[in-house]
C-alpha positions as a printed NumPy array, in Angstrom:
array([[  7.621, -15.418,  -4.423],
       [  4.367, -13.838,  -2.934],
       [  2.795, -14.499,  -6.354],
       [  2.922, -18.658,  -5.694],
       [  2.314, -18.054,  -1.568],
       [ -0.258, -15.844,  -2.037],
       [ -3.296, -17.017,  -4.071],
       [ -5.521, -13.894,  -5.742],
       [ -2.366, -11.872,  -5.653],
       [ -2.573, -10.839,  -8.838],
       [ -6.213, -10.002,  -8.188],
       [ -5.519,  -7.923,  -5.461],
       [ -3.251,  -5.744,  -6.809],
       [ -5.849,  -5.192,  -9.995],
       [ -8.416,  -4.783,  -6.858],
       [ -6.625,  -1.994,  -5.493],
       [ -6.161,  -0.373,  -8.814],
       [-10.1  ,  -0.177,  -9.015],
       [-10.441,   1.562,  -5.828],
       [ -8.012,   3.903,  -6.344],
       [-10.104,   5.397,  -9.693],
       [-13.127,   5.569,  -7.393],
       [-11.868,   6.757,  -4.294],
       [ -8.667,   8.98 ,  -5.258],
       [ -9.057,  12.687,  -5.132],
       [ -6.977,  15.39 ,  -6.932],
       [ -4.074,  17.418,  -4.653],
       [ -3.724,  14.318,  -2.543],
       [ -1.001,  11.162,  -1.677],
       [ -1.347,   8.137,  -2.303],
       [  0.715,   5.627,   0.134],
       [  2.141,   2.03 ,   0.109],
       [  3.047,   0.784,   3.324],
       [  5.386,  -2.278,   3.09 ],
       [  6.109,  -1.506,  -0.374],
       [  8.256,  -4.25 ,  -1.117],
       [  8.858,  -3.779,  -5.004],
       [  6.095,  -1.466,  -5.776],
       [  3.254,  -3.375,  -6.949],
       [  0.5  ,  -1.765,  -5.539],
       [  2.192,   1.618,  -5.947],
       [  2.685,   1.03 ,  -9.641],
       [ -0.905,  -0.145,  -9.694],
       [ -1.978,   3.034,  -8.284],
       [ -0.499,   4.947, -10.116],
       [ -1.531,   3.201, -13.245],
       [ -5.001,   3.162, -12.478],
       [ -4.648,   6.986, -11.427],
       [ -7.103,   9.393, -12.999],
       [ -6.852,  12.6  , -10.136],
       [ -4.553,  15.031, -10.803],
       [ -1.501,  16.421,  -9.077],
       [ -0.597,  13.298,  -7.084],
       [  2.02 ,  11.499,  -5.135],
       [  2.893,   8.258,  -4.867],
       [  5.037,   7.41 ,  -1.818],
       [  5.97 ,   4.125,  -1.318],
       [  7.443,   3.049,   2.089],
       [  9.81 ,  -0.476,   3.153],
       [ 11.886,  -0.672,   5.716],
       [ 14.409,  -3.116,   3.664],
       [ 16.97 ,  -1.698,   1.388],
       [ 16.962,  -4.83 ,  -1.219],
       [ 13.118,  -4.028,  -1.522],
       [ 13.787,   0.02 ,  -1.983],
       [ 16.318,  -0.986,  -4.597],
       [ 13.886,  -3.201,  -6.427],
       [ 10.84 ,  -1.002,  -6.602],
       [ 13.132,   2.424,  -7.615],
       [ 13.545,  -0.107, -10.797],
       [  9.78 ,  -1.087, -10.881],
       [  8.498,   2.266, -10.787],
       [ 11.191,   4.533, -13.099],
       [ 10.165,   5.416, -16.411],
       [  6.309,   4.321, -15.398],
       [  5.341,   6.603, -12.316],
       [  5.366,  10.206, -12.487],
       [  5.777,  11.98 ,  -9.064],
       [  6.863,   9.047,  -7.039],
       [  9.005,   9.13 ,  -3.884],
       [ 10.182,   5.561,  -1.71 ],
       [ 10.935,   5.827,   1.669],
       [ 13.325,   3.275,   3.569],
       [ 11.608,   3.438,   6.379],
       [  9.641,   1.523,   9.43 ],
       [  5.931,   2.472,   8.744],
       [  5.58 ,   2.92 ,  12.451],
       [  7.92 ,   5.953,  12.084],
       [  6.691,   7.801,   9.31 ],
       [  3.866,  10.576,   9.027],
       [  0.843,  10.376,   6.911],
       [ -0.457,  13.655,   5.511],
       [ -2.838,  14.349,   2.833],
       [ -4.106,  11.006,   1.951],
       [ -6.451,  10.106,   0.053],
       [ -5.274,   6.124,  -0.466],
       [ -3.287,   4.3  ,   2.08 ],
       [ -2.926,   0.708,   1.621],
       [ -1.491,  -1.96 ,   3.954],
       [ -1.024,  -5.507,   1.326],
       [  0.455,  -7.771,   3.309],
       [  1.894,  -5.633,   5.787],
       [  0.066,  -5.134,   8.911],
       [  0.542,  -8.884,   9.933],
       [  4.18 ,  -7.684,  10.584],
       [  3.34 ,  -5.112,  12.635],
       [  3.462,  -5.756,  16.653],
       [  0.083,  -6.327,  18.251],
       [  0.73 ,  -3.258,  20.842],
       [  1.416,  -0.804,  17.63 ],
       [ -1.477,  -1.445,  15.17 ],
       [ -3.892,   0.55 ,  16.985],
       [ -1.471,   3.543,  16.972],
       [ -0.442,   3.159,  12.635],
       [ -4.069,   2.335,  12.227],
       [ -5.371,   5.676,  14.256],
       [ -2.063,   7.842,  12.712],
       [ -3.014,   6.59 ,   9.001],
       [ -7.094,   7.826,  10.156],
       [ -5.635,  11.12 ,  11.493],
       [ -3.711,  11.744,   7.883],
       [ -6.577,  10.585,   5.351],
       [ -8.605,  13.56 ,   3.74 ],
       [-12.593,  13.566,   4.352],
       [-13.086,  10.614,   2.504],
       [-10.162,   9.183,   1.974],
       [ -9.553,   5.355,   1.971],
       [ -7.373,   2.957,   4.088],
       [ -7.135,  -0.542,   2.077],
       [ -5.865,  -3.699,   4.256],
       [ -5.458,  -6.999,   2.822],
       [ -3.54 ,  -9.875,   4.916],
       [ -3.254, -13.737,   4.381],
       [ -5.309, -15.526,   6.709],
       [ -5.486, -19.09 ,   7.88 ],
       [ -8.635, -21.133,   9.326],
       [ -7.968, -23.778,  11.359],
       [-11.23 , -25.822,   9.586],
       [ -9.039, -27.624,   6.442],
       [-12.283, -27.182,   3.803],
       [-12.373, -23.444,   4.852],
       [ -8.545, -23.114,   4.385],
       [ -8.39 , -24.176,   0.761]])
């Protein structure tokens, strides 16, 4: 579904793949925040050449836990989903934490707070990735 609604999806996911060979470090977690079936957290982990890291992939919907347990088995080492809100989880340790698609679901008066908590948990040089569908209200920008 997000594949047709989303153009560059595809890209974006091999995008964030990149990044994480560049800016992962060894020891550290790696986390998806609106996980939905793992994607990015099976890209990460693909694309993964630290050593001794987590994956932790976080939803808050049960169907979308469900889906990415069956992405990610057999292909992800070290792996752990969360069925959680976002909002109510801790960051530690991070070295990646990426927000595809996810932040535009997230009420105005509590991005500040995720976006300062996921600052407060990243390791000296660690990497916060954001990418959100945007519209422009000019129709030759918007295509």
């Amino acid at each position: 579904m997000v594949k047709r609604s989303v153009p560059g999806y595809e890209a974006m996911i091999q995008m964030v793949g990149l990044v994480a060979r560049t800016y992962g470090k060894d020891h550290t977690n790696y986390y998806d925040l609106g996980s939905s079936t793992g994607a990015i957290t099976l890209a990460l982990a693909l694309n993964n050449k630290h050593n001794n890291n987590k994956f932790i992939a976080v939803d808050n919907s049960p169907q979308m836990v469900k889906k990415c347990q069956r992405n990610l088995s057999g292909k992800v080492d070290n792996f752990e989903i969360v069925c959680a809100d976002i909002n109510d989880i801790s960051i530690e340790n991070a070295s990646i934490v990426v927000l595809n698609l996810t932040l535009q679901f997230v009420d105005v008066e509590k991005r500040s707070k995720l976006i300062k908590k996921i600052y407060d948990g990243l390791v000296p040089d660690g990497v916060l990735i954001i990418s959100e569908k945007i519209h422009f209200d000019d129709k030759e920008n918007q295509k």
